[in-house]
N, C-alpha and C positions, 0 to 999 in steps of 0.2 A: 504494500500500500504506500504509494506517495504521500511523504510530507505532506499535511496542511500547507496554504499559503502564509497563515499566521505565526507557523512556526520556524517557516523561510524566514521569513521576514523578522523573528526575536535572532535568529544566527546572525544572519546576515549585521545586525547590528550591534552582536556582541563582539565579533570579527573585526568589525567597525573600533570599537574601544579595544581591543586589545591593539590592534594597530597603532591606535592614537597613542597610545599611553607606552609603549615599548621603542618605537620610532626615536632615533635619533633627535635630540633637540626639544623632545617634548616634557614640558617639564610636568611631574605629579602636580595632579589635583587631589584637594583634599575637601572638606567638607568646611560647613561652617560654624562659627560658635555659638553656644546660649550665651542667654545673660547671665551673666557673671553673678556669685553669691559671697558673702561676707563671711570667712571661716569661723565669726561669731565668737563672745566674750571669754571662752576659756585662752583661746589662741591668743588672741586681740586685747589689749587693754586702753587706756587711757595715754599710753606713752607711743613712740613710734614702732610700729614692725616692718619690718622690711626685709626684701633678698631671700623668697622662699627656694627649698631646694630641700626636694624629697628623695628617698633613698628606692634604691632598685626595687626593693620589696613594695613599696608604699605603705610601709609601717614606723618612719622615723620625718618626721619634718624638721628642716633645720631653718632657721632666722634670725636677723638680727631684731634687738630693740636695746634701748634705752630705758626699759624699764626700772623699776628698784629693783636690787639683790644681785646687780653685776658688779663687775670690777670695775670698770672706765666707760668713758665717754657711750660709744656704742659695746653690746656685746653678745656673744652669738649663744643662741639656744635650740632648746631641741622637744620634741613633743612626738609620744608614743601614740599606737592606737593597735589593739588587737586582731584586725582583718580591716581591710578596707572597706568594710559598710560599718566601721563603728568611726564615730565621733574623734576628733583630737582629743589627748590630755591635756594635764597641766603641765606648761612647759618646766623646763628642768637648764638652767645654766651650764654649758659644759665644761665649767667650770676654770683655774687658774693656768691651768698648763697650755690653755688653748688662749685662754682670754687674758687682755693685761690690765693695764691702767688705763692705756689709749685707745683709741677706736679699731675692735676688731668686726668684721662687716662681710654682709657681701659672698657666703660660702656655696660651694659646686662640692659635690661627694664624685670618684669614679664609679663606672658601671659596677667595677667587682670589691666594691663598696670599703678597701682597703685605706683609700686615698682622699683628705679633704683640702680643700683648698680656699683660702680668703684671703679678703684685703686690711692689710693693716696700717693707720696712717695717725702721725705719720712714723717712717719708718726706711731703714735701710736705703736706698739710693735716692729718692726723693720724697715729693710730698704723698702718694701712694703705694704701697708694693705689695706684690702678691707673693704668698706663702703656702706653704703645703704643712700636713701631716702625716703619719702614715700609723697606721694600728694592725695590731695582728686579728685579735677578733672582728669581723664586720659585723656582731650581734651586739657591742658592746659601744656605746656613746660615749660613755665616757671615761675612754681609756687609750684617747689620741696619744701619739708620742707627740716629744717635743719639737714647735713648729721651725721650719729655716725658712730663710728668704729664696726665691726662685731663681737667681742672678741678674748679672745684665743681658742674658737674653730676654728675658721678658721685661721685666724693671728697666727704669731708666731714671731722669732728674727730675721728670714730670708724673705727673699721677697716673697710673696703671689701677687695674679693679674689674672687680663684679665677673671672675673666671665660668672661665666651663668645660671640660676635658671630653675629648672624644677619645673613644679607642675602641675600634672593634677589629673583626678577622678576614677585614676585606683587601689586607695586603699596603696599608700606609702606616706611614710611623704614627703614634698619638701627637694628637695638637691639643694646644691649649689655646683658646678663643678668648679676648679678654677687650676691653675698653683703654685707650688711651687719649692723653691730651697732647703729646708729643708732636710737634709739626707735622703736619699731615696734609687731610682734604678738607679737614671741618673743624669745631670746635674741640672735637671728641672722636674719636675715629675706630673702627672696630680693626683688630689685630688678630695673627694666628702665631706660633711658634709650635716649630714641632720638637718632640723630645727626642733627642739622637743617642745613638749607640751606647755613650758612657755618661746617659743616666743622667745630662744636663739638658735643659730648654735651648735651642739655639734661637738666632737672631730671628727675631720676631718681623713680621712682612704686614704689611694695612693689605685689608681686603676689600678691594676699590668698588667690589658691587655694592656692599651691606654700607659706604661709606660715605658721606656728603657735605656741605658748607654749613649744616647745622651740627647739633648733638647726636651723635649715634652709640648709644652705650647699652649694658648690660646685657651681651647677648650669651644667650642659651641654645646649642644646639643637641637635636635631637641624638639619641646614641647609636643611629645608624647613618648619619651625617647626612642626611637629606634634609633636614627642614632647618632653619635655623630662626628663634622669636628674638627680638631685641627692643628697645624703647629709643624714642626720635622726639624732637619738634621740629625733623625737616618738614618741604613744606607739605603739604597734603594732612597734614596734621590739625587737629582741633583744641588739642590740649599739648599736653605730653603723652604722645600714644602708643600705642603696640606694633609693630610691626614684623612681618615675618616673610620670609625669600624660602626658594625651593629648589633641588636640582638632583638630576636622575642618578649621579654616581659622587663619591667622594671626591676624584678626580675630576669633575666640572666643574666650569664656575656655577656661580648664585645668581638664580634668578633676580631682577628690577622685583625691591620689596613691594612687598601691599599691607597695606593698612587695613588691619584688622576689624574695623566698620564700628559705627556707633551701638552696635550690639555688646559687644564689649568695651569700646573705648568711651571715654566724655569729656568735656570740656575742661576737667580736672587734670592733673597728673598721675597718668596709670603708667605703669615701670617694671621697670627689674622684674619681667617677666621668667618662669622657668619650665619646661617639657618634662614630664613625667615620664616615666619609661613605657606605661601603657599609651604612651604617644596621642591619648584620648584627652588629657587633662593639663591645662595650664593655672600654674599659679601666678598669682603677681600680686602687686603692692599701689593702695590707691589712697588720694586724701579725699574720691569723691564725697558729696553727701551724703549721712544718714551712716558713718562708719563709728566705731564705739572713739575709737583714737584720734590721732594729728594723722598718722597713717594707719590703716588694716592690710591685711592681707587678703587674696577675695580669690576665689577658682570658678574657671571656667569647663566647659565640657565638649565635644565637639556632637554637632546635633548630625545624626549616625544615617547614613545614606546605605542602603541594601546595595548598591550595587559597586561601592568602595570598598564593602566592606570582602563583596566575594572578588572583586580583583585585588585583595590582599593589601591594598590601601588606611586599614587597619595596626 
């Protein structure tokens, strides 16, 4: 019996999308986001939060605030939750080995959840620099060893921050993706360095897509290097927004960003965006209206298309 025409015609158009989406040049499409919700008063308080960054499992949130019960200026913290449909806890300080007197900020964990990394300012080569930790357990928070500065390949006399480490099995060295104010294209300019052979950051390179005549900072790339979110007031912007680039292989450039839409963004300053590993879920940091603080932290979700989901867009 002959195919239906109806179901020529569902091939024919699937054929269609696989083409499109596999084809040299083409970049993934993804879906779009809801509106964003407020992580709500356990997380959040009255003081600033900021620079979320959740751990592989999605059982460990890490951020900065200034609230009471840190060491200095800014300090970085951490918040448990027993599966991913239960609530955040009470966050938990992690304490002096990580945190100082002065402003530690701004944290990225790697995939294999060994590795943390922040900004601490000021500090070491200029008014910025980014730092690392490294712990043997990855179930344990609070048992970082003690942090070093990254060098001059990443660091410099100008302010460096708000990291993000890539590393997977697709055959390139790990980068680190981080913000700088170093003479560049713009006020603030987004950066890569890769980590070489004997275990140091080399010189770090601006990344001329993600990069422009305004502020382009805290960018966060997904852990299969295709997607990458960052915060802008170039222009196309309404407040301080979201932004996010795409591209088919690690070894491409980045797609011309787009701005993440007034579904998420607002007239306000939204920021320090971060990708979850379930590639579903962003975090970030906003002073919009109606938040408990000066800043909250708010998560976003991406609203789930059937047929992303079966071409593994997921």
């Amino acid at each position: 019996m002959k195919p239906s025409l109806r179901i020529v015609a569902i091939l024919i158009c699937l054929v269609l999308v696989l083409v499109a989406t596999s084809r040299p040049g083409a970049e993934p499409k993804y879906s779009e986001w809801v509106a964003a919700t407020n992580l709500g008063p356990v997380v959040n308080s009255s003081f600033f939060e900021l620079s979320p960054a959740v751990s592989k499992d999605g059982l460990s949130l890490y951020f900065t605030s200034d609230r009471p019960g840190g060491y200095g200026n800014l300090d970085i913290w951490v918040s448990h939750r027993a599966t991913e449909d239960d609530a955040w806890g009470v966050p938990a300080n992690l304490g002096p080995v990580i945190n100082s007197a002065i402003s530690d900020n701004a944290t990225a964990l790697s995939r294999d959840g060994h590795w943390l990394f922040f900004a601490r300012n000021p500090s070491g080569f200029g008014q910025i620099d980014i730092w690392a930790s490294w712990r043997e357990h990855t179930d344990d928070d609070f048992h970082w060893g003690p942090p070093f500065n990254l060098g001059a390949g990443v660091n410099s006399v100008f302010a460096e921050g708000t990291p993000s480490f890539l590393e997977n099995d697709e055959g390139y060295a790990p980068q680190l993706f981080f913000f700088s104010t170093r003479p560049g294209i713009g006020l603030a300019d987004i950066y890569v360095s890769e980590l070489q052979s004997n275990g140091v950051f080399g010189p770090a390179a601006i990344v001329p897509e993600l990069s422009g005549p305004a502020r382009d900072i805290s960018p966060s790339v997904r852990f299969d290097g295709l997607e990458i979110f960052f915060h802008s007031d170039r222009p196309g912007s309404v407040g301080n927004d979201l932004w996010v680039s795409t591209r088919n292989s690690a070894f491409d450039a980045w797609s011309a960003p787009q701005n993440l839409g007034s579904t998420v963004n607002t007239a306000f300053s939204d920021q320090q965006p971060h990708i979850a590993a379930d590639r579903e879920t962003l975090y970030f940091a906003s002073d919009r209206p109606g938040g408990i603080g000066l800043i909250d932290l708010y998560v976003t979700t991406r609203a789930k298309d059937k047929h992303q989901i079966a071409f593994g867009r997921w």
